[in-house]
N, C-alpha and C positions, 0 to 999 in steps of 0.2 A: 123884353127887358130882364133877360135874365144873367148870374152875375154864377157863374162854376167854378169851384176855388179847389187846389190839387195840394199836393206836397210833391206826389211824381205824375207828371202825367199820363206815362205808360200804362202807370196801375192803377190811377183813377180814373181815365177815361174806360177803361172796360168795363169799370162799373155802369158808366151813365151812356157810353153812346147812342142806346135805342132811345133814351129822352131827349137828346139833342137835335138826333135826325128831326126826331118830332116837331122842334123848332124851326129849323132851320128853312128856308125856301130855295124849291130847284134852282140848280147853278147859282149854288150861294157861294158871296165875294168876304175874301177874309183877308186883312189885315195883319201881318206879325211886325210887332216893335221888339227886336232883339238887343232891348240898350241898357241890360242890365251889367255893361261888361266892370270886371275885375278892375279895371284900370282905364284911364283916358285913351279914345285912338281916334282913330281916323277915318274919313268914307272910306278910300281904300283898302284900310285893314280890316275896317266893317265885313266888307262883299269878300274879301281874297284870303281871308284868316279867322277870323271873331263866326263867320256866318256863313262861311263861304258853303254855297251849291255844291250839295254831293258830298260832302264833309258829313262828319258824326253828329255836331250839333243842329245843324241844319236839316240834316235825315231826320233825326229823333223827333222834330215837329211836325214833319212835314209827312210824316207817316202815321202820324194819330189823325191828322187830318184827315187823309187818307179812308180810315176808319168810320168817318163819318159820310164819305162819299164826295168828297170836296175835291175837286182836279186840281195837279198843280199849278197848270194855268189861269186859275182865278183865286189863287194867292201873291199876295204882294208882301215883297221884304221891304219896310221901309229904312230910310236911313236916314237918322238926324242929323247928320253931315252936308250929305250934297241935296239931301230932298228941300226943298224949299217949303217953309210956313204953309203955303196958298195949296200948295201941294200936298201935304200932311192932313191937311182939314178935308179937302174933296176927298182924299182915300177912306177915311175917316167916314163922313155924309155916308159914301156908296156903296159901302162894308156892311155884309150882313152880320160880323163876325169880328171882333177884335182877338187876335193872341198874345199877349203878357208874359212871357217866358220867364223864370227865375232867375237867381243869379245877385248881383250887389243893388241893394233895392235905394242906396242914396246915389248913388248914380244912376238910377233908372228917374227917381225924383227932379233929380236935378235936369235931366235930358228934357222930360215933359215940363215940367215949368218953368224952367229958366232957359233953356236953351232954344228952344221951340215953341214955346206958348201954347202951348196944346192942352194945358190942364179945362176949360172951360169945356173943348171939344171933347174930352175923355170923360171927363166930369158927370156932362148929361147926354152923352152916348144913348140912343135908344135899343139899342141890338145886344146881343150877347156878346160875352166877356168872359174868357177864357184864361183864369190864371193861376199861374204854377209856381208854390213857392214865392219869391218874391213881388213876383206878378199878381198873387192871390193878395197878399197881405196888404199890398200898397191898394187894393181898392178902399179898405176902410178909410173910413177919417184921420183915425188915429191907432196906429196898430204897435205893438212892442213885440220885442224879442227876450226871450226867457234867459238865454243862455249863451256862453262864448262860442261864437264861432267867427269866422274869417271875417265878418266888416264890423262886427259890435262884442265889447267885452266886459257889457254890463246890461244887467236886466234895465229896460225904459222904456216909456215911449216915444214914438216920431209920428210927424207930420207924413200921412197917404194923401193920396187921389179927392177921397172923399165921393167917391163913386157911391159906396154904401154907407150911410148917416149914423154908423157904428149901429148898426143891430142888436150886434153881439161882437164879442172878440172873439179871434180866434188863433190858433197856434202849429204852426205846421213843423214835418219833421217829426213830428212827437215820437216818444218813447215811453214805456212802463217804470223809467225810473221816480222812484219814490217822493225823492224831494222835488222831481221836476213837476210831477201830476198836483203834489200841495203847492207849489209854486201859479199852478193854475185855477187852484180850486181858492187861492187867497185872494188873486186876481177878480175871481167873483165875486167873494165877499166883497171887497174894497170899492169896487164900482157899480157894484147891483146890477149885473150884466150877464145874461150868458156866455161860457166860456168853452168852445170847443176842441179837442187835441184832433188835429188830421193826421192820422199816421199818411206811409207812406200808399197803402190800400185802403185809401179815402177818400171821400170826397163830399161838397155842399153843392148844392142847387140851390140859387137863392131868388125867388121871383123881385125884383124890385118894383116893381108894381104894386102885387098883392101881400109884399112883404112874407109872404111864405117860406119857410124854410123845411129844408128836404135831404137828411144825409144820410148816405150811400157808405157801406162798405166799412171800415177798420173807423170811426169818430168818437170819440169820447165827449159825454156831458159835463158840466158843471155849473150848478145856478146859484 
């Protein structure tokens, strides 16, 4: 039950991947939900453009996998288009390994609960969870964004997964800018929470079981 939360993958998993093999059991089956797309599409554009095999974004996962020793053959691209509910949950069950990839995290919301009803299945997932970026944030409860960028152009919070029961917050992407780090360090104060920056050579380990927490690499504190 553990919960690995990135800003890049490339550069957080070389932090962690001898802890993960650690995890993981031979010919272990992974799961990637790549539905965090920019805009609305379609199965079709899913598998032949957004995700398509042998493309950039599609290599870029599937070679960290890679890393951990995982064959591509016992990954599966799911697609909340043409995959059916019934079919979403058993890949789900039989998944040593969930992937969360980044990307627009209210469309990735919207896919798991409203679209697909999957939020219960993700929710209390017992296996590892792999997310990057948008995929990391939407596990908490409740997670906000500090800053403008391409889907939100004001500091708030939103509705996540709820996979993690808000532990602590956390903030990916980060940077040494000034007002952005007090912007994180206010966020503490105001919630009585810890408050972590993941750059982009960063990364959490988070047991959800033993509530443990473990980070790797470029993370910044705030309590």
């Amino acid at each position: 039950m553990y919960s690995i939360l990135f800003s890049r993958i490339e550069m957080g998993m070389d932090l962690v991947k001898e802890e993960i093999k650690k995890m993981l059991p031979e010919n272990a089956r992974v799961a990637i939900f790549p539905w965090a797309f920019p805009v609305e599409l379609n199965a079709e554009k899913l598998e032949t453009e957004f995700f398509k095999k042998g493309e950039r974004r599609y290599n870029r996962y599937i070679n960290e996998l890679k890393k951990l020793g995982i064959d591509e053959d016992s990954i599966i691209i799911c697609n909340c288009y043409s995959d059916s509910k019934e079919k979403l949950k058993k890949v789900i069950k039989e998944s040593d390994l969930l992937l969360l990839p980044g990307g627009n995290p209210e469309m990735f919301f919207q896919k798991v609960v409203h679209d697909t009803d999957l939020l219960y299945d993700i929710k209390y997932y017992n296996g590892i969870i792999i997310g990057e970026s948008a995929g990391a944030e939407l596990q908490l409860k409740r997670y906000f964004i500090t800053a403008k960028n391409n889907y939100y152009k004001y500091f708030a919070f939103y509705d996540g997964f709820g996979i993690l029961d808000d532990p602590f917050y956390f903030d990916v992407h980060s940077s040494n800018n000034k007002i952005y780090l007090n912007k994180l360090e206010k966020v503490a104060q105001q919630t009585k929470k810890t408050v972590y920056a993941i750059y982009e050579d960063g990364a959490i380990i988070y047991n959800r079981k033993t509530k443990e927490t473990k980070v790797y690499g470029n993370v910044k504190k705030f309590d």
